[in-house]
Backbone bond lengths (Angstrom), bond angles and torsions (degrees), N, CA, C in turn:
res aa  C-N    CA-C-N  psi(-1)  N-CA   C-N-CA  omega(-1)  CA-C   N-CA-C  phi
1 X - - - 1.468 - - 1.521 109.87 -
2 X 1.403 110.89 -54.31 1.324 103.80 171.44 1.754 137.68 -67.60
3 X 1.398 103.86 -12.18 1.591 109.47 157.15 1.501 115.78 -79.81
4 X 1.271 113.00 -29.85 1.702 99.39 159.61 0.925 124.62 -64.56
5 X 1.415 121.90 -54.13 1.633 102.66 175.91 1.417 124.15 -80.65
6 X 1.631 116.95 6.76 1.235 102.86 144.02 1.335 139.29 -72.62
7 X 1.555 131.37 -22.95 1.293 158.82 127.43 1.554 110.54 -4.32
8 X 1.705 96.29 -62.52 1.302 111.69 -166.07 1.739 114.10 -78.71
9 X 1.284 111.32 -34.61 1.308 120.02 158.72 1.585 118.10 -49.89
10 X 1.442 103.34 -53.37 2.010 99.22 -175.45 1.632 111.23 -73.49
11 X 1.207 99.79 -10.09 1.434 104.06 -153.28 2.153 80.74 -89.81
12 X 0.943 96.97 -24.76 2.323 108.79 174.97 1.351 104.64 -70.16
13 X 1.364 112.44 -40.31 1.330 110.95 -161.45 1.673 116.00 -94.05
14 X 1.517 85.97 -22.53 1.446 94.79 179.67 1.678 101.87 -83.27
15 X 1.597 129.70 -38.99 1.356 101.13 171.85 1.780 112.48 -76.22
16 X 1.042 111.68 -24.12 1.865 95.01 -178.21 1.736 123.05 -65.81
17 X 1.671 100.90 -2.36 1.346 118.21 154.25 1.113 149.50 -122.42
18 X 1.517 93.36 16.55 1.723 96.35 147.11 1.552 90.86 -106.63
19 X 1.211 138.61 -8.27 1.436 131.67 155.33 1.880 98.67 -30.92
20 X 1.263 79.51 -87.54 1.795 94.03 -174.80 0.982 111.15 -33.26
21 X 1.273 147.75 -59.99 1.929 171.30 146.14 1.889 68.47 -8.69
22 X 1.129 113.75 -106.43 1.373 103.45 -154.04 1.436 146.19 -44.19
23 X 1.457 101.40 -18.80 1.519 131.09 163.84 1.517 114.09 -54.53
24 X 1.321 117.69 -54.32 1.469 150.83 -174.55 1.320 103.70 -53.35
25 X 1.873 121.44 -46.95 1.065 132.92 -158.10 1.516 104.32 -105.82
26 X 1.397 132.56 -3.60 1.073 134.65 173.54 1.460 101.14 -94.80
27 X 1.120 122.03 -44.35 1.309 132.59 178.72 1.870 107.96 -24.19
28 X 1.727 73.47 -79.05 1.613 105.06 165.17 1.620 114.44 -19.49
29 X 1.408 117.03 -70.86 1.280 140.55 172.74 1.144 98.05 -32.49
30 X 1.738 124.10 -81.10 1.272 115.70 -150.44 1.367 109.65 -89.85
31 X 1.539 120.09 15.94 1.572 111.92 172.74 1.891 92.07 -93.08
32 X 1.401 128.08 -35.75 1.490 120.64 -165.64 1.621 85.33 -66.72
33 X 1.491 134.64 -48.62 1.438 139.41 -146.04 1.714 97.32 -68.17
34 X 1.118 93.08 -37.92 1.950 103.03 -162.63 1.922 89.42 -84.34
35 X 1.232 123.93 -33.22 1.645 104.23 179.69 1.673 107.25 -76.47
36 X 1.552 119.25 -30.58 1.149 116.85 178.84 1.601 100.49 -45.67
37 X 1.554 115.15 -80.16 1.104 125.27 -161.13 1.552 114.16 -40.78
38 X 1.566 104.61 -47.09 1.457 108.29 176.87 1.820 116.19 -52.72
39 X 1.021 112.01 -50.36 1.587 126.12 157.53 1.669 121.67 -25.80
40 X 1.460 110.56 -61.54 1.050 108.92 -176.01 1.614 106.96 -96.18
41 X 1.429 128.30 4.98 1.104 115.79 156.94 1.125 125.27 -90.32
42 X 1.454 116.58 -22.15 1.461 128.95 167.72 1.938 106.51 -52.36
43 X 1.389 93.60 -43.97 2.054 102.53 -161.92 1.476 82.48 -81.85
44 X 1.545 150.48 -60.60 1.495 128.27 165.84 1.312 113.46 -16.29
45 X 1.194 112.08 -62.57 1.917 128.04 -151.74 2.099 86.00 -50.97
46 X 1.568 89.24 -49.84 1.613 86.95 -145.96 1.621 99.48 -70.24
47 X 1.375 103.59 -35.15 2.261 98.61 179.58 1.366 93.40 -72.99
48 X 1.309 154.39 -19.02 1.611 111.47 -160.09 1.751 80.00 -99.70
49 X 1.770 136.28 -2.91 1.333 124.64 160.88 1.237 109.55 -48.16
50 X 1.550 86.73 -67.40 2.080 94.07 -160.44 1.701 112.16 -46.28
51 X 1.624 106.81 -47.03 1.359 118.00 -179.61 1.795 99.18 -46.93
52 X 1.255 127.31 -51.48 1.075 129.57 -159.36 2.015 104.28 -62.99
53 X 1.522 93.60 -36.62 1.626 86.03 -171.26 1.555 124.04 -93.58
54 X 1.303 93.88 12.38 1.495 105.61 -173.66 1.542 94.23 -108.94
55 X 1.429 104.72 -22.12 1.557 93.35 173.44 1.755 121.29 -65.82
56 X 1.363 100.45 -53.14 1.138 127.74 144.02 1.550 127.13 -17.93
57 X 1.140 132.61 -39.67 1.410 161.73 -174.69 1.598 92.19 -82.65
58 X 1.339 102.86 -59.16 1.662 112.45 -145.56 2.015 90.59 -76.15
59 X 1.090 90.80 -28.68 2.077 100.77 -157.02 1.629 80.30 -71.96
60 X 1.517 122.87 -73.90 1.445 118.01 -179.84 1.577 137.32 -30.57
61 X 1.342 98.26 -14.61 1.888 117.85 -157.41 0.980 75.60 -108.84
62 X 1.441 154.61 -51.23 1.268 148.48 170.24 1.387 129.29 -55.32
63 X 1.238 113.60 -31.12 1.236 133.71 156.84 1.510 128.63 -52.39
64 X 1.142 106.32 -51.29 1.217 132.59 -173.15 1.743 107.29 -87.93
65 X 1.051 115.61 -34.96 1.661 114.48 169.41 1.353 97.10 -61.34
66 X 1.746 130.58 -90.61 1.299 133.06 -176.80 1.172 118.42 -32.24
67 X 1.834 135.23 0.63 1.631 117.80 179.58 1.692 67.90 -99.63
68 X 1.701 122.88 -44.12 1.727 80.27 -158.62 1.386 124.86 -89.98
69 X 1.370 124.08 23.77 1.258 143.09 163.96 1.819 102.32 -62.86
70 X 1.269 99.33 -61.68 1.515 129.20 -167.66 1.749 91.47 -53.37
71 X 1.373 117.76 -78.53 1.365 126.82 177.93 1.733 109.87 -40.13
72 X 1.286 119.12 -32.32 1.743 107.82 -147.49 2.317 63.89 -97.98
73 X 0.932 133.42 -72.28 1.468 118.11 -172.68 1.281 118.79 -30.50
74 X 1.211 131.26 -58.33 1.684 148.84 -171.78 1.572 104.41 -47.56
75 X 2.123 105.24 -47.24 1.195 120.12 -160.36 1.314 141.67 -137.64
76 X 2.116 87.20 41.57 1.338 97.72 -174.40 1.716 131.64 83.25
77 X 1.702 96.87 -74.44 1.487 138.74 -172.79 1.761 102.53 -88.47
78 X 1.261 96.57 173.84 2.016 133.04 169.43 1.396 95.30 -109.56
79 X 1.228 122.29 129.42 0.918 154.83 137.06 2.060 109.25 -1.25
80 X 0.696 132.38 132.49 1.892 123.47 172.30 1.750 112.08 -99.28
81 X 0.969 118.49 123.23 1.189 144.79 174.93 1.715 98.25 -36.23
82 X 1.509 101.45 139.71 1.752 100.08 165.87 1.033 102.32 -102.52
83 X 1.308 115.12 122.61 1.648 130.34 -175.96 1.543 113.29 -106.73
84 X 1.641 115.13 16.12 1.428 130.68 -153.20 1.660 97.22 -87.60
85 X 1.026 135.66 95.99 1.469 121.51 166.77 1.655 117.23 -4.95
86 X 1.110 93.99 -103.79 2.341 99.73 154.93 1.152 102.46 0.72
87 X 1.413 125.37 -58.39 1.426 114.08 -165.29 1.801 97.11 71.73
88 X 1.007 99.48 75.99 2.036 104.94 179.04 1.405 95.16 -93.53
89 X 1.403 133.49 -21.72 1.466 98.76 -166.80 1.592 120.31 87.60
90 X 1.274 112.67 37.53 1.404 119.73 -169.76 1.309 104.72 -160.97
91 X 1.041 115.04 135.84 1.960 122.25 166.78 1.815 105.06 -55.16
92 X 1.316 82.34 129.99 1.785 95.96 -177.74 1.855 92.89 -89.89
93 X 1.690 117.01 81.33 1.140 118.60 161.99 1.387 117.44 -98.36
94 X 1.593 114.68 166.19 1.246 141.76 161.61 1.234 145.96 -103.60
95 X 1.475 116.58 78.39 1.398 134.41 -144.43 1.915 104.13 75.62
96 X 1.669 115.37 -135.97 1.298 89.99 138.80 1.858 158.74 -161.91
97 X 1.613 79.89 107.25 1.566 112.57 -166.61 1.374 96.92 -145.83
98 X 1.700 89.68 138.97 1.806 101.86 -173.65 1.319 115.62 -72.19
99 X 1.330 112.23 130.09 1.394 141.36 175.70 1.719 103.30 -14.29
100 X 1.670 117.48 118.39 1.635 93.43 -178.88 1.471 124.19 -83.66
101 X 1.477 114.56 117.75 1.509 109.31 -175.13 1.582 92.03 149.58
102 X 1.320 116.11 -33.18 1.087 113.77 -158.29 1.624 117.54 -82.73
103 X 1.158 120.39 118.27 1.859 112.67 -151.95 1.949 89.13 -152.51
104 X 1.703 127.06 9.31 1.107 114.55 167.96 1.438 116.89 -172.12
105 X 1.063 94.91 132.45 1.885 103.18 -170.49 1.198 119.68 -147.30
106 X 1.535 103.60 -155.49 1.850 102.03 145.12 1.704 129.12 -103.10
107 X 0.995 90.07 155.23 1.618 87.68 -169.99 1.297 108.01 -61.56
108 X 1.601 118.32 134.42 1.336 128.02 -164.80 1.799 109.64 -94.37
109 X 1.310 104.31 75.42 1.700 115.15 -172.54 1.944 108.83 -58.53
110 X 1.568 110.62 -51.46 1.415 117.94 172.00 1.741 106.06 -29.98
111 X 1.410 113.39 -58.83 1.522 125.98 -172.56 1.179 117.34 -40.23
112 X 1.887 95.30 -58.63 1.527 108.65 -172.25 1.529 136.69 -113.65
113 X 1.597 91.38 44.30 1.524 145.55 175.97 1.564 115.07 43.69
114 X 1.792 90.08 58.08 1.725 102.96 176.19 1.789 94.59 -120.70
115 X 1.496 98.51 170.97 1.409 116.53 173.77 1.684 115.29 -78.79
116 X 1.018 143.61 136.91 1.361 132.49 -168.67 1.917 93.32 -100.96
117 X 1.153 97.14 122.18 1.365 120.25 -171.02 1.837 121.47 -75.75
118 X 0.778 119.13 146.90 1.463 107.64 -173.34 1.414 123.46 -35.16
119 X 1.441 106.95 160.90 1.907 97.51 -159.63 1.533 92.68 -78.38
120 X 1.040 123.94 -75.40 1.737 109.35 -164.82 1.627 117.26 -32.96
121 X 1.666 109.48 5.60 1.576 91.01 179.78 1.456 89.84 -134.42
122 X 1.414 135.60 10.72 1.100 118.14 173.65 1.624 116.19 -59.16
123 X 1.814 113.65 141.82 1.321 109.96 170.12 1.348 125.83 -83.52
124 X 1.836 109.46 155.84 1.544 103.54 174.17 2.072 108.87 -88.78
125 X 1.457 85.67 166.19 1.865 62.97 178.02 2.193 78.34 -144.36
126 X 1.162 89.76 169.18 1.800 99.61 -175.31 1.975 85.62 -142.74
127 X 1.167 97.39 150.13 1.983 116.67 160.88 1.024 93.26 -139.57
128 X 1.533 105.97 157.09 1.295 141.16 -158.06 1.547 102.89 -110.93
129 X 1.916 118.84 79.81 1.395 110.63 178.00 1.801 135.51 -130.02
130 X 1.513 90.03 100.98 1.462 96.53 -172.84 1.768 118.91 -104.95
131 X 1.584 89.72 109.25 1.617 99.53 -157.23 1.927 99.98 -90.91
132 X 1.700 97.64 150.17 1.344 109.96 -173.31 1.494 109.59 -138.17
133 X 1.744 97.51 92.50 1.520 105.75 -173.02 1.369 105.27 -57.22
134 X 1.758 129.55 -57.78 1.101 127.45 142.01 1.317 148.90 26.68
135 X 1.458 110.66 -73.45 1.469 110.03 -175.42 1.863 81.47 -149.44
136 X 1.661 129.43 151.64 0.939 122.56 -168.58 1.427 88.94 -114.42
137 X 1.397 123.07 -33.62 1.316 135.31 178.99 1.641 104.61 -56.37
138 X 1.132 113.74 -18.78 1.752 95.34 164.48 1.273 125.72 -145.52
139 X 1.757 92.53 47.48 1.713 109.51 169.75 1.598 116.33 -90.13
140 X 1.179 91.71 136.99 1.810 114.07 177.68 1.286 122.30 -105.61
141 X 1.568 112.72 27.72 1.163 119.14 -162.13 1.599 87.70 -94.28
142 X 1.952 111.67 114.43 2.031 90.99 -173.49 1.234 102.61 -114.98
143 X 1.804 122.63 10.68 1.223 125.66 153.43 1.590 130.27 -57.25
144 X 1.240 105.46 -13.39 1.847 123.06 -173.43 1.621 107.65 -122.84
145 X 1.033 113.28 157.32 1.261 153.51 -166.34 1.279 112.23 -89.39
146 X 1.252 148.15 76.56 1.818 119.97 -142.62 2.151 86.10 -154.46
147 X 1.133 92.57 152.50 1.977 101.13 158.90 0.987 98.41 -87.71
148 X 1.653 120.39 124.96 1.720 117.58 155.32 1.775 85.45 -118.91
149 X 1.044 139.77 13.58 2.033 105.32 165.93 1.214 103.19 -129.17
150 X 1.551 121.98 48.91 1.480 127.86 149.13 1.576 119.01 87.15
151 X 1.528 115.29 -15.93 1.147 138.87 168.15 1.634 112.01 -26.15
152 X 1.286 124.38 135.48 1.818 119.69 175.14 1.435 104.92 -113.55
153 X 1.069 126.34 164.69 1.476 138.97 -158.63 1.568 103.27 -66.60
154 X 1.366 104.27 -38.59 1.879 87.51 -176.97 1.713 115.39 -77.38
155 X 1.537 105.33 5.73 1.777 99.99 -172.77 1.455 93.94 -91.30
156 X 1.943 111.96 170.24 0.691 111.66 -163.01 1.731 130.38 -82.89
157 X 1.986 85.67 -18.14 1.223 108.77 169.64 1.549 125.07 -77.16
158 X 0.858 135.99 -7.22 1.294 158.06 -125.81 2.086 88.29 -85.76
159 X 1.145 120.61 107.07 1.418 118.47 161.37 1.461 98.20 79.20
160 X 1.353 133.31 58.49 1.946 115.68 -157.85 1.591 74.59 -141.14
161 X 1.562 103.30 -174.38 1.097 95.12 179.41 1.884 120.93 -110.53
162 X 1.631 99.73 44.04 1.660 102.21 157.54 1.822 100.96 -82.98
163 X 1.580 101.75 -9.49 1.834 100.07 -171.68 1.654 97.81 -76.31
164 X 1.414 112.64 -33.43 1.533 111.19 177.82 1.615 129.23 -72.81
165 X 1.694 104.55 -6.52 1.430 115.47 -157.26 2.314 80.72 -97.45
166 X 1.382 88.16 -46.49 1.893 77.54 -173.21 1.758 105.60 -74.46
167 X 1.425 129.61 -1.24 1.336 117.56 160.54 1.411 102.75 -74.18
168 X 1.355 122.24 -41.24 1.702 119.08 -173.99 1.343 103.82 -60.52
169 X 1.468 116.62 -44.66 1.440 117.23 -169.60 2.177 113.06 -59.75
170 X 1.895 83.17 -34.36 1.572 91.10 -171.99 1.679 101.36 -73.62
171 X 1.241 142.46 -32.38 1.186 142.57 177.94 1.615 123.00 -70.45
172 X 1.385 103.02 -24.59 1.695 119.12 165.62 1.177 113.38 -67.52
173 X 1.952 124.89 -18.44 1.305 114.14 165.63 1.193 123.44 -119.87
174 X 1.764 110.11 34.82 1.461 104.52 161.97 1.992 105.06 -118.70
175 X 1.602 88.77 144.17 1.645 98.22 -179.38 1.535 124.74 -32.90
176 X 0.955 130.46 158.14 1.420 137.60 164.87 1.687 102.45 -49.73
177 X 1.193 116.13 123.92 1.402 131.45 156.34 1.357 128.90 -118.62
178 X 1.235 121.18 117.64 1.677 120.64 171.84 1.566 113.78 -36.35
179 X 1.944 100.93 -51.04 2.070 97.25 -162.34 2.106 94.75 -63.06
180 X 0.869 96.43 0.36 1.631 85.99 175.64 1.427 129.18 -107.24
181 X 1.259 138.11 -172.22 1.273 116.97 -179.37 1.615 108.08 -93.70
182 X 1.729 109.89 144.35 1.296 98.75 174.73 1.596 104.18 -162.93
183 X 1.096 114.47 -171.57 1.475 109.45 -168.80 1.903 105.35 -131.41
184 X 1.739 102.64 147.54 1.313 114.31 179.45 1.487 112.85 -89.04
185 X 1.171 107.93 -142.85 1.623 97.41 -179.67 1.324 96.76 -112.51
186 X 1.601 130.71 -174.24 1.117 171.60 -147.57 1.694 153.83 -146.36
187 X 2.094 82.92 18.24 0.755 118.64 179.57 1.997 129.09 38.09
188 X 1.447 75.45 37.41 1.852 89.48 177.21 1.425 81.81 -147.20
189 X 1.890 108.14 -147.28 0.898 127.14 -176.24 1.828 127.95 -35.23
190 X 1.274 104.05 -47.83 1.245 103.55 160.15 2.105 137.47 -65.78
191 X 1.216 82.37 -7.18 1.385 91.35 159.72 1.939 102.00 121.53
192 X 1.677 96.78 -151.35 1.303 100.21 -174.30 2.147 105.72 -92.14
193 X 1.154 114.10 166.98 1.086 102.26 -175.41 1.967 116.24 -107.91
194 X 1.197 98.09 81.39 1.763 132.79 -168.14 1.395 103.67 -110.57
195 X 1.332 105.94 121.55 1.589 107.12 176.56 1.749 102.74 -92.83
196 X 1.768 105.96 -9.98 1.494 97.71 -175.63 1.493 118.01 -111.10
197 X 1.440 104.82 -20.79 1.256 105.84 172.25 1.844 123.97 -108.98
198 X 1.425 100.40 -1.38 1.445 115.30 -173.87 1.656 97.86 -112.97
199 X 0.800 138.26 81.91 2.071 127.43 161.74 1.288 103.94 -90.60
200 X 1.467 121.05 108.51 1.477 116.46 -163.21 1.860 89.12 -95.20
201 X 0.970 115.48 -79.18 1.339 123.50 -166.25 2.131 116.79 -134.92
202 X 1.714 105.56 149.90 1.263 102.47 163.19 1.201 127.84 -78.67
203 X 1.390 133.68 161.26 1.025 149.79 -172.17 1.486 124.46 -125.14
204 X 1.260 122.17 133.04 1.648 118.77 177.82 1.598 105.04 -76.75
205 X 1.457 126.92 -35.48 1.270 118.70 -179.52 1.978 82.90 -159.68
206 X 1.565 88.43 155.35 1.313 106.41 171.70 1.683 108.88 -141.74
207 X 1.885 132.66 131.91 0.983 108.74 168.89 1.240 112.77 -129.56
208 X 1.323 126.05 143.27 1.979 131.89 -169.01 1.180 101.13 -101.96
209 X 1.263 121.02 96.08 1.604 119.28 160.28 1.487 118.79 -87.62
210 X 1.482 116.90 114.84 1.454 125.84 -165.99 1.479 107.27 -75.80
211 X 1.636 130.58 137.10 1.365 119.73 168.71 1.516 110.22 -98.01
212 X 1.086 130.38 -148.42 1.392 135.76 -161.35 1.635 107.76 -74.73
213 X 0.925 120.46 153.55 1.839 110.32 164.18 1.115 120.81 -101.56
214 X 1.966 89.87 96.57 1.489 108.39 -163.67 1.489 106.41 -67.08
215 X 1.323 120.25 -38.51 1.540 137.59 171.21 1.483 122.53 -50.57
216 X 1.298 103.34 -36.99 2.034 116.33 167.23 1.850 80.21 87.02
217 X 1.178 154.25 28.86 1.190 136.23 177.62 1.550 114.66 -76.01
218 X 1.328 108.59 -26.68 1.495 99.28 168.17 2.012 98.73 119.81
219 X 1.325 98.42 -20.26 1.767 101.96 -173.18 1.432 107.66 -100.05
220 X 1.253 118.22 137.41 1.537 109.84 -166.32 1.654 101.40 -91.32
221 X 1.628 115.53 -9.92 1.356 80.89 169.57 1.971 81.35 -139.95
222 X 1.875 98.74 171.93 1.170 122.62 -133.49 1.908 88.50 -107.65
223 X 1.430 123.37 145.77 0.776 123.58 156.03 1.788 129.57 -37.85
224 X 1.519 119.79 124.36 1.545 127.49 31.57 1.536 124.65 -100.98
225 X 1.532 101.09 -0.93 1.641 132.04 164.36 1.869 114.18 -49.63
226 X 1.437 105.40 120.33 1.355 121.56 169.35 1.339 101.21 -140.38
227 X 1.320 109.05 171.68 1.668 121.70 -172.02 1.427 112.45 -82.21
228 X 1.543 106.06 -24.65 1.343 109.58 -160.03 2.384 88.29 -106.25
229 X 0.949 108.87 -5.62 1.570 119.25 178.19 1.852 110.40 -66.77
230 X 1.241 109.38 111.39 1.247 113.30 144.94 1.702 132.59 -69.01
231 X 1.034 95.23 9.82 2.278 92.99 -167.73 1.766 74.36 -135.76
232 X 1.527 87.24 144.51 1.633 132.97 173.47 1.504 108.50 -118.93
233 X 1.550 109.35 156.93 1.147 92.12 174.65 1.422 104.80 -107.02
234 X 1.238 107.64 -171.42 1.988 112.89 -169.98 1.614 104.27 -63.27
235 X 1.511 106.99 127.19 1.561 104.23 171.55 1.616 125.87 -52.91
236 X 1.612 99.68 -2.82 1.433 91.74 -169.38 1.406 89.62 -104.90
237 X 1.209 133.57 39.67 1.501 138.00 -163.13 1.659 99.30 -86.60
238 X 1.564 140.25 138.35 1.206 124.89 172.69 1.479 122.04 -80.33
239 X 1.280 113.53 123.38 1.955 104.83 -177.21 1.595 103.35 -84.38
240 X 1.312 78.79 157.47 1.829 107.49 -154.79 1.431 109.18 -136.84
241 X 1.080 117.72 -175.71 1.307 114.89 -178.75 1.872 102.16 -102.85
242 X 1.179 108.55 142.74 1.641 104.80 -167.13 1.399 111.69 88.81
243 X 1.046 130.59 -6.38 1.794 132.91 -133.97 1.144 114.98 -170.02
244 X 1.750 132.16 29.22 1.213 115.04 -146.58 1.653 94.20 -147.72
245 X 1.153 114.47 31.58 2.004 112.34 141.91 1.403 120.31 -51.08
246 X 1.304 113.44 111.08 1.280 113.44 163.34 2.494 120.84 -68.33
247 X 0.797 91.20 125.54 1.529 115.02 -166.43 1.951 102.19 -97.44
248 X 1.388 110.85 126.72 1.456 112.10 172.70 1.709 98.19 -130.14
249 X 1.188 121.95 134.51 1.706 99.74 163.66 1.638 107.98 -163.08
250 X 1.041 121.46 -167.84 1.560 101.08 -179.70 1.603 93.92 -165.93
251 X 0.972 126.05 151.91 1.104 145.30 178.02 1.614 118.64 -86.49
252 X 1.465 123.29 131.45 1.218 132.91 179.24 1.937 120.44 -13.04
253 X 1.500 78.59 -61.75 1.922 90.29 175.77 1.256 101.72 -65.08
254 X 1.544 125.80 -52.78 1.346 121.48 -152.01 1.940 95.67 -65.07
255 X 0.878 139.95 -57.94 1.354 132.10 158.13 1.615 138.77 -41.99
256 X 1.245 92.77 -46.75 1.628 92.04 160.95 1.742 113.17 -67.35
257 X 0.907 129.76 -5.65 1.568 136.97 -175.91 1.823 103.12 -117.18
258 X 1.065 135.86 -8.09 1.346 146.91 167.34 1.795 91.68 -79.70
259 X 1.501 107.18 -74.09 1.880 109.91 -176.13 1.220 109.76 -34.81
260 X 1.218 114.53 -52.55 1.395 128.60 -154.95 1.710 98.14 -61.46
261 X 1.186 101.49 -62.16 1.877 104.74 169.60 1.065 125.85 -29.05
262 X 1.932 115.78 -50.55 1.050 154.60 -160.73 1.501 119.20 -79.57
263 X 1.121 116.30 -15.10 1.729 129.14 167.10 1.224 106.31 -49.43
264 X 1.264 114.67 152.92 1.459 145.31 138.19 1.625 116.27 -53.61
């Protein structure tokens, strides 16, 4: 009797430990199962972020084109670059007409009656201005305010912005220049994205709105973008990680053919 229920005893102990054995190993299971999940909800968390701030990027760049659509119709002119260290948010003018030289900064939001947004995301903006003391009829200066089609102060046209559509027109027929603003490629069709070996095309205005520094490098905006850079790269450029300024800009014609729509 008593070797059976010794039998019967090991034979208890032996299943309540592979009991345990199996407990142990489920455990196991649902701690690898529960870090997976945590893992890929963490890597969700972080793409529907990034997605979120590039949207963000993209909505602002949009934003920011249509005030200076709005402004260059209302006022003839483009808007003047804040070239203010501070970054105040104001056109760095001279008396008033923009400072001559001045063709790149930050975009002057105070001016064009926005809030200037935190500094790591403030945008850069560049205009395209080649002035002709010379002949006025074929100045491209589209930072200023000027008569180029002969118009006198009592007409109605006189200084409006058909005077800004023949500076666009006059800047559509001078060559690509680096000292001006212009754009690289876009790493597709337009080519590679090289501000030194790629000069794809000029630009009447270009603006770089920087997103977060997904990279932690310390520069708020991302290669081929510098502060002191006239060339952007192509808006149709793909953002990336390291690489991910959203870009709006338009080309001389492409604006002079927007106004033109844009009449009264």
């Amino acid at each position: 009797m008593n070797a059976i229920f010794s039998r019967k005893s090991q034979g208890q102990r032996s299943v309540r430990a592979h009991q345990l054995g199996l407990s142990l190993l489920e455990v196991a299971i649902a701690l690898v199962v529960a870090g997976l999940l945590s893992w890929a909800s963490f890597s969700a968390y972080e793409t529907v972020t990034s997605q979120q701030e590039v949207e963000r990027g993209r909505a602002e760049g949009q934003q920011l084109q249509s005030i200076l659509r709005a402004f260059a119709l209302r006022h003839g002119r483009l808007p003047c670059p804040d070239v203010g260290v501070a970054a105040s948010g104001y056109e760095s003018l001279a008396g008033l007409d923009c400072a001559a030289g001045n063709q790149l900064g930050w975009f002057p939001y105070v001016s064009l009656g926005l809030q200037i947004p935190e500094e790591a995301l403030r945008a850069r903006y560049a205009v395209f201005r080649a002035r002709r003391d010379d002949n006025r009829l074929l100045d491209a200066d589209l930072a200023v305010s000027l008569e180029r089609t002969g118009d006198v102060e009592s007409q109605e046209n006189f200084n409006d912005v058909t005077d800004l559509i023949v500076g666009l027109n006059n800047a559509s027929a001078l060559s690509v220049a680096t000292t001006r603003p212009h754009l690289t490629g876009d790493a597709g069709a337009a080519g590679a994205i090289n501000c030194t070996t790629n000069v794809v095309m000029a630009v009447a205005y270009w603006v770089v709105v920087p997103l977060k520094d997904a990279d932690n490098d310390g520069n708020r905006l991302d290669a081929p973008h510098a502060s002191t850079s006239l060339c952007a790269a192509g808006p149709s450029a793909p953002l990336r990680f390291g690489a991910d300024d959203v870009v709006v800009a338009e080309s001389p014609a492409q604006l002079a053919g927007w106004l033109r729509q844009s009449l009264p």
